[in-house]
C-alpha positions in Angstrom: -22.4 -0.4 -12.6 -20.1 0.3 -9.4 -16.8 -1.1 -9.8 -16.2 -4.5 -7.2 -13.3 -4.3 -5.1 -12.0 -8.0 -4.8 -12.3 -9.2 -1.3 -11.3 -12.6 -1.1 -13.8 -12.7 2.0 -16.3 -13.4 2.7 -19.1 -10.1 2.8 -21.1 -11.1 5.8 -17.9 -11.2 8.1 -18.7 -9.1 10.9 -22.6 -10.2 11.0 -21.0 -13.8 11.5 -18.9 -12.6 14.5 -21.9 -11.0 16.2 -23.9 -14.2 15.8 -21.1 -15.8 17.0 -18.0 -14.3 18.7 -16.4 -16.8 19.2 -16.0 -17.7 15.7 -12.1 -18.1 15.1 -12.2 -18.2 11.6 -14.3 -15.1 11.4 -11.9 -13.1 13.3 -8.7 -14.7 10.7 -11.1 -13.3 8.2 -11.6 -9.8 9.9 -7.7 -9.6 10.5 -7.1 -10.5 6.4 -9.2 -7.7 5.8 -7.3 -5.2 7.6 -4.6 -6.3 5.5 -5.9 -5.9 2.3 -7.9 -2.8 3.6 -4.0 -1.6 4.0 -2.6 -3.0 0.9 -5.5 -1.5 -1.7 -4.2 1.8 -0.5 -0.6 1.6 -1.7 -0.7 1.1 -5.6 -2.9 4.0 -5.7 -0.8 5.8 -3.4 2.5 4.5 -5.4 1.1 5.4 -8.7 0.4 9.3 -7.9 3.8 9.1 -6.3 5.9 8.0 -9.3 3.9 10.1 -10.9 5.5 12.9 -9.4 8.6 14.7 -11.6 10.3 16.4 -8.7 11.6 13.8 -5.8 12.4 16.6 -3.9 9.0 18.2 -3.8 6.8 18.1 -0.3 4.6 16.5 -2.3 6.8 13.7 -3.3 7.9 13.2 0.4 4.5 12.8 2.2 3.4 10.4 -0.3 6.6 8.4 0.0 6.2 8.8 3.6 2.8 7.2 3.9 4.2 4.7 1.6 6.5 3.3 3.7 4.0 3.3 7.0 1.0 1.6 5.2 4.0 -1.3 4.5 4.4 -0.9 8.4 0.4 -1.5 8.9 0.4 -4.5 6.9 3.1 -6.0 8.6 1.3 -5.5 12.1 -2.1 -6.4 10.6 -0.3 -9.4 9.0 1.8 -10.4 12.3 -1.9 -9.9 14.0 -3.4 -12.6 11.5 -0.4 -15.0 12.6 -1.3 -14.8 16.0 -4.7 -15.8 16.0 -3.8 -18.5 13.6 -4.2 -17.4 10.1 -1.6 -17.0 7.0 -2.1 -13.5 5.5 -2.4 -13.8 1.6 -1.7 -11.0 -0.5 -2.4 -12.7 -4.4 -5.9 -12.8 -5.9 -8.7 -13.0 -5.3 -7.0 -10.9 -1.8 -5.1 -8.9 -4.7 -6.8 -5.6 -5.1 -8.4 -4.6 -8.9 -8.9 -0.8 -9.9 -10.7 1.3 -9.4 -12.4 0.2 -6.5 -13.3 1.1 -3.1 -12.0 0.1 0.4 -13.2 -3.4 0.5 -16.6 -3.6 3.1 -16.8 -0.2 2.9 -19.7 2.3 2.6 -19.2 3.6 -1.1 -21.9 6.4 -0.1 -19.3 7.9 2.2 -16.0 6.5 1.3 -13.8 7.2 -2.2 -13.8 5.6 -5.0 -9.9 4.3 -5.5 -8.2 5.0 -8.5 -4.7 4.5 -10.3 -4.0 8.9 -11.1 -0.9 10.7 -11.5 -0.9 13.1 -8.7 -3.1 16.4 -8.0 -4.3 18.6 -5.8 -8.0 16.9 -6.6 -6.6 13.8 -5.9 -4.9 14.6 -2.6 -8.1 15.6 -1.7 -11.0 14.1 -3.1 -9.3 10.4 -2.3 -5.8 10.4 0.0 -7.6 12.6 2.8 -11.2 11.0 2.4 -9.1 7.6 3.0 -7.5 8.6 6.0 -10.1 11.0 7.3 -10.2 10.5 11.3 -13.2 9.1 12.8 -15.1 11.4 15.4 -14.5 10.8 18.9 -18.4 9.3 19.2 -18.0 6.9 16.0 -19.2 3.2 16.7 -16.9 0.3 15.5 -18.3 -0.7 12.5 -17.0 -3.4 10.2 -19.4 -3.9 7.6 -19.8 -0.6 5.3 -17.8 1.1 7.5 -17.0 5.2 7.0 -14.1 5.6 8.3 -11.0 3.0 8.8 -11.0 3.2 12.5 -14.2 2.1 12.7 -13.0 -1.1 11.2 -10.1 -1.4 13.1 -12.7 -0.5 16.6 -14.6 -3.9 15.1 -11.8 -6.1 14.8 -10.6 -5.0 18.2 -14.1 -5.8 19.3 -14.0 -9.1 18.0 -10.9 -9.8 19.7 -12.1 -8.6 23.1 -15.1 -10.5 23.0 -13.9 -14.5 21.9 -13.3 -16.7 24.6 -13.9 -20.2 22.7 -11.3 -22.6 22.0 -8.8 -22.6 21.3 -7.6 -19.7 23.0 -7.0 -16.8 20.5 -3.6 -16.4 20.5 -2.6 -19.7 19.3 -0.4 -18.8 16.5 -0.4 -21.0 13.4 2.5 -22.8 12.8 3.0 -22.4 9.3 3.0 -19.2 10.1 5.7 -16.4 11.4 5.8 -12.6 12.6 7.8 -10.4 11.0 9.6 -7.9 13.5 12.6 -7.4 11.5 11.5 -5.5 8.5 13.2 -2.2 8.5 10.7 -0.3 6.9 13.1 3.3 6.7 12.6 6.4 8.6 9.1 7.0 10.3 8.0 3.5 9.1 7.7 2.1 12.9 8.9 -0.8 15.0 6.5 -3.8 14.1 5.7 -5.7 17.3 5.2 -9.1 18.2 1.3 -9.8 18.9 1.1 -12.6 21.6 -1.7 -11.5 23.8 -4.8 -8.9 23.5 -2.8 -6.0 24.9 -0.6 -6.4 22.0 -3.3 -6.8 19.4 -5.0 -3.6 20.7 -1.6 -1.7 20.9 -0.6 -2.4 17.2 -4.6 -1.4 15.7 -3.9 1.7 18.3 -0.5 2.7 16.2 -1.8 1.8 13.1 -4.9 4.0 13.3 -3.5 6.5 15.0 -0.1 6.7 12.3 -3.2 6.7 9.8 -6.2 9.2 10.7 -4.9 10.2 13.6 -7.2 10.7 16.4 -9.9 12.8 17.8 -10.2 13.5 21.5 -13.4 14.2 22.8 -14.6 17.7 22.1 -12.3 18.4 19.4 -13.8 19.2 15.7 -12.7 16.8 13.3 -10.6 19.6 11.2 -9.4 21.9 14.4 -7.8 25.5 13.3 -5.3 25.6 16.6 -2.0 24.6 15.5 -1.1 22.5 18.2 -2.4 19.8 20.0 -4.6 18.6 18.3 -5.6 14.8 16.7 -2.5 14.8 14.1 0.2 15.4 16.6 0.9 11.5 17.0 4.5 9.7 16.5 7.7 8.1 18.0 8.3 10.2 21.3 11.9 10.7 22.7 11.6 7.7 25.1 11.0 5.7 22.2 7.1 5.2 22.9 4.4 5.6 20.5 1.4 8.3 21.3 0.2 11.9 21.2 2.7 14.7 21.5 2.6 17.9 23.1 3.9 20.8 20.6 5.8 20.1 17.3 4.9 16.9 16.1 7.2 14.0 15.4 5.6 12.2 13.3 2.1 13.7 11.5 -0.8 11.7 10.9 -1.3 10.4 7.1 -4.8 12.3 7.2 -2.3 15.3 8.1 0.3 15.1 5.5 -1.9 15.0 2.8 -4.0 18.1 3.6 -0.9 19.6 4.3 0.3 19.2 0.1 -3.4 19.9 -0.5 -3.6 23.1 1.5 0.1 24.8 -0.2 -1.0 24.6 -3.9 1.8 26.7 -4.8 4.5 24.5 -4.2 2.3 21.3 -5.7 5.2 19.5 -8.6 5.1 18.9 -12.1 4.0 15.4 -13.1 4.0 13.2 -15.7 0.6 13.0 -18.0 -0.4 9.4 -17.5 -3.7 7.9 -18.4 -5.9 7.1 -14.7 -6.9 3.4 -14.1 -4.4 2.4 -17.2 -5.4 -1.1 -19.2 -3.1 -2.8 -21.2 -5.7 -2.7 -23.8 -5.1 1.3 -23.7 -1.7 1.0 -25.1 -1.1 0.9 -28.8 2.6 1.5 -28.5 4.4 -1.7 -28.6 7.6 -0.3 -26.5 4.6 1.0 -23.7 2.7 -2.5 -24.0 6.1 -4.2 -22.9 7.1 -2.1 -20.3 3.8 -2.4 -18.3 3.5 -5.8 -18.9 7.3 -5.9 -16.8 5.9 -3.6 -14.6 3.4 -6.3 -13.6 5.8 -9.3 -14.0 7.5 -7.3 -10.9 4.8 -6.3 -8.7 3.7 -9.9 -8.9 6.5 -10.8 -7.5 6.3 -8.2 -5.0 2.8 -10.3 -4.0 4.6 -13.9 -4.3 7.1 -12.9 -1.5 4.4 -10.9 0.9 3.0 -14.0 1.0 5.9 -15.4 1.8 7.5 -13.5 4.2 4.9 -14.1 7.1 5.2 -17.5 6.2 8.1 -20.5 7.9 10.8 -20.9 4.6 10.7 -24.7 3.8 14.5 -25.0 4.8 16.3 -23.2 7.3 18.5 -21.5 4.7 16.2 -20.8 2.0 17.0 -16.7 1.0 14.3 -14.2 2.8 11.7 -13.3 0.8 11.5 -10.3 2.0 15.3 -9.1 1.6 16.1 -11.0 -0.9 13.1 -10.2 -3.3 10.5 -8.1 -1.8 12.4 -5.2 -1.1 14.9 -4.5 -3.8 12.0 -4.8 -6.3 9.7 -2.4 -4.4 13.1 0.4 -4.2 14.7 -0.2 -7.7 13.2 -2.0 -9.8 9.1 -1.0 -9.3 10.2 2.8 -9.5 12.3 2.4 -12.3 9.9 0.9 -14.2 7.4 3.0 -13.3 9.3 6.2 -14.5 10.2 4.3 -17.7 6.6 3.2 -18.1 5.3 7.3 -17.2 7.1 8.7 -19.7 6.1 6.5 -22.3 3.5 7.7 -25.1 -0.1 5.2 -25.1 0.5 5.3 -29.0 3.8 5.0 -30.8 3.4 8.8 -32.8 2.7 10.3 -29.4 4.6 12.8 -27.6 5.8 12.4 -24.0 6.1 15.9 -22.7 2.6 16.1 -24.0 1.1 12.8 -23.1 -0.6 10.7 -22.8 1.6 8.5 -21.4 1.4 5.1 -19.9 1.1 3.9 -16.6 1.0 1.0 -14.2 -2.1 -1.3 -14.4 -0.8 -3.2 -10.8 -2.7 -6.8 -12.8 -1.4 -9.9 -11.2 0.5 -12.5 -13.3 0.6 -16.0 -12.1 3.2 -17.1 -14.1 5.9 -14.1 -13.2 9.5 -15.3 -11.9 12.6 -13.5 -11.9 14.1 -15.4 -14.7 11.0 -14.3 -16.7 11.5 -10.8 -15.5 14.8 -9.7 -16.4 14.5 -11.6 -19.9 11.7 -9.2 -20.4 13.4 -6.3 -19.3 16.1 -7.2 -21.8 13.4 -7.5 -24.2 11.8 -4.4 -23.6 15.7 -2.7 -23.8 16.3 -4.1 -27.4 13.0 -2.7 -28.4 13.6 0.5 -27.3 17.6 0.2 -28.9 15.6 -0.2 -32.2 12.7 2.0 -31.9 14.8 5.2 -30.7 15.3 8.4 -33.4 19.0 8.3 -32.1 21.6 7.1 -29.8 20.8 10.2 -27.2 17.3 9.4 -27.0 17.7 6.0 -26.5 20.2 6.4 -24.1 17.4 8.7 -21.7 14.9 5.8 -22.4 17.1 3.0 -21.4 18.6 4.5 -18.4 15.9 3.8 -16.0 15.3 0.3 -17.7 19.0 -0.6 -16.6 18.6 0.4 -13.3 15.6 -2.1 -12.8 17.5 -4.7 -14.9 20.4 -4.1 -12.7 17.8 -4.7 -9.8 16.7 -8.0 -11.0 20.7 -9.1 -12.2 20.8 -9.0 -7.8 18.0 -11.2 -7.5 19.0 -13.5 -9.5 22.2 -13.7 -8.2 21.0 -13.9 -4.7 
């Protein structure tokens, strides 16, 4: 049976906006999409790029890269869903579950989206089918789309076509854009969406960071080196759009067949499992560690949600700042690298593998308190489970960096 990707929509979406297009809540629903059409990419994406030995590879660097711009899209995707008077939502059933495909997508023509350490096959069979560029003559299409600017050319559709009431940008007041997530270098300037020029510049930016784009006449893979669909970016004035000569900024579609194509220089990785279960594990100390590696990305989820949401008193901590983002740069790839080097079975050997790996499965019941008594947990485990103090000592290390992370939180 093909694997479900969770939707948390409903699956005749865009069939309801052409009956109707000035259905409101169909278009909220179309703009929640794009965001978990965003989102499923990144734990796939993060996976085969902790999976990665050498940070200073090229491989290593695209990956984190693209990272940190699909963040960037699901900020503008999420301040779009404000706008038009919708909360974006980020925990099941709008969690992703894997493997899985793009959600309302073909699965004849798109890939099937899977938690793998990192490879050449991998770069290729999945991170450039993802991001592959639509042809200049490709219709919007939102349900069983090919291609993710098809998606994005529906949505904009949508939007171009509803006049009901009330009028479309009427923001909801629960609600709040986020324009002041720095998202690190290359990640991009979210905007505020107030009116359709807006909308349609921020799914312009966000498809054309992504896939890139095609001009007429143009094949889709083009052999000249310059000028063609990939070269898009930041611009010296500071705008956003195609560049003439050595690119800025490359397209995600880009970067990844750049790795692909230079198989020489591809890293050493760590052997995980692909599409890890808990129920995989047999080794207590690897059974703890992802289950702390979910506590964390839970709350990762929790605080989305919360970010693009108005705090319930004026000096409640960010949840973004405060939460969000030290546990997606300390204490997710900490645990991660713990977690990777980690044998499925206790007798195993972790050069050799196989190791574990992150399952990304929600936990309702995650807190921080909950968190960093687990990584504790997990700590004294290892303490007693090590052949001697030197081994331990290169187990724990990473494990005290993300307990570290989480002492902050709690003391924020």
């Amino acid at each position: 049976m093909a694997p479900t990707a969770t939707t948390g929509v409903r699956l005749d979406l865009f069939s309801r906006l052409r009956s109707n297009p000035d259905d409101r809540t169909a278009l909220q629903d179309a703009a929640q999409l794009a965001i978990q059409v965003e989102f499923t990419t990144i734990p796939a994406y993060l996976t085969a790029l902790y999976s990665i030995s050498e940070p200073d590879s090229a491989a290593y660097q695209a990956l984190r890269s693209v990272v940190i711009e699909e963040m960037f899209h699901v900020n503008q995707a999420a301040n779009l869903l404000v706008a038009i008077g919708g909360l974006p939502r980020f925990t099941p059933p709008f969690a992703p579950s894997y493997p899985c495909f793009l959600p309302h997508a073909n699965r004849e023509t798109t890939p099937l989206i899977g938690l793998n350490r990192a490879s050449l096959e991998v770069f290729a069979d999945v991170f450039e089918a993802i991001e592959t560029p639509a042809p200049s003559d490709a219709p919007p299409q939102g349900d069983h789309y090919h291609t993710i600017a098809q998606l994005y050319g529906a949505l904009r559709q949508g939007l171009v076509r509803y006049h009901g009431q009330p009028p479309l940008f009427t923001p909801n007041p629960e609600g709040r854009q986020r324009t002041d997530i720095y998202l690190g270098k290359f990640g991009g300037k979210p905007e505020p969406i107030a009116t359709l020029d807006n909308a349609e510049g921020a799914i312009r930016q966000i498809v054309q960071q992504g896939e890139g784009h095609v001009p007429i006449g143009k094949p889709l893979v083009p052999f000249e080196r310059f000028g063609a669909y990939n070269q898009y970016g930041e611009r010296t004035d500071g705008t956003y759009g195609p560049i003439i000569g050595t690119p800025y900024e490359l397209s995600h579609f880009r970067k990844f067949r750049g790795v692909r194509l230079d198989p020489g220089r591809f890293p050493a990785t760590y052997p995980i499992v692909s599409n890890a279960r808990h129920e995989d594990f047999t080794n207590p100390v690897a059974i703890a560690k992802a289950k702390q590696f979910d506590t964390a990305y839970s709350l990762v989820l929790k605080a989305l949600e919360a970010t693009f949401r108005v705090p319930p008193q004026a000096a409640a901590p960010d949840p973004y700042f405060a939460t969000a983002l030290p546990l997606m740069h300390q204490v997710l790839p900490n645990l991660a690298r713990a977690l990777m080097t980690t044998p499925t079975r206790a007798d195993g050997d972790p050069k050799a593998g196989p190791n574990a790996a992150p399952t990304f499965t929600y936990d309702a019941a995650a807190s921080v308190a909950s968190l960093g008594e687990g990584i504790a947990g997990v700590m004294d485990l290892v303490a007693k489970t090590a052949p001697d103090r030197a081994a331990g000592n290169a187990v724990l290390a990473p494990l005290r960096r993300a307990f570290a992370g989480v002492r902050m939180l709690a003391a924020g």
